[in-house]
C-alpha positions as CSV (number, residue, x, y, z in Angstrom):
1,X,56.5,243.7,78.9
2,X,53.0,243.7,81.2
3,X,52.9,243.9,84.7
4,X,49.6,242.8,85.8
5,X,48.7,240.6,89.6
6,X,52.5,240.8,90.3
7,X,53.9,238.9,87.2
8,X,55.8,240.2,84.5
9,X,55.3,238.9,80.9
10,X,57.2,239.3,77.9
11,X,56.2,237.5,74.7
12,X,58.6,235.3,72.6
13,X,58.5,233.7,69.0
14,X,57.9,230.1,69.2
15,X,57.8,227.4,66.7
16,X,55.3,228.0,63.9
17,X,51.3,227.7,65.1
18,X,52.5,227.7,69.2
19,X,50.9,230.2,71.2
20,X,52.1,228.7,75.0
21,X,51.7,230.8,78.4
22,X,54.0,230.0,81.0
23,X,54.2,231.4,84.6
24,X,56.9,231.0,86.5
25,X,58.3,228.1,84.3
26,X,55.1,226.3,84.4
27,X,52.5,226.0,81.4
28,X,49.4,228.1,82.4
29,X,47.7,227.9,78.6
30,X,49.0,226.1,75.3
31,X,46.9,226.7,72.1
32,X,48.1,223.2,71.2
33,X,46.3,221.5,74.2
34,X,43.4,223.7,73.9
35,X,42.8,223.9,70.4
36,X,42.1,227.9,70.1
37,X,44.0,230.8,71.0
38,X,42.7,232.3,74.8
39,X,39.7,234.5,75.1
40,X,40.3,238.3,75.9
41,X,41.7,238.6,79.7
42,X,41.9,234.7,79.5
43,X,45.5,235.2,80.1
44,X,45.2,238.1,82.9
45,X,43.0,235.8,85.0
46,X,45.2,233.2,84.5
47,X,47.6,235.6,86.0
48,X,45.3,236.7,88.8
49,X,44.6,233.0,89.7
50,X,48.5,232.6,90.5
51,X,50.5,233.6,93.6
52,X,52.1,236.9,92.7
């Protein structure tokens, strides 16, 4: 689990090739859509961008 900009995050298996981020129920970042996996701290500013 991380704790980082007042989120908590835990990381589940998916279906084979899916790499999704979602915050608070809602898809922040799918590999799928985007075609890569997210850059390093791509995630944590996602978090940051959020409402904690």
């Amino acid at each position: 689990m991380l704790k980082q900009a007042g989120h908590e995050a835990v990381a589940l298996e998916g279906a084979k090739s899916q790499y999704d981020v979602l915050v608070d129920g809602t898809l922040a970042f799918s590999k799928q859509q985007v075609g890569r996996f997210p850059e390093d701290d791509e995630v944590l500013e996602l978090l940051r961008d959020r409402p904690g």
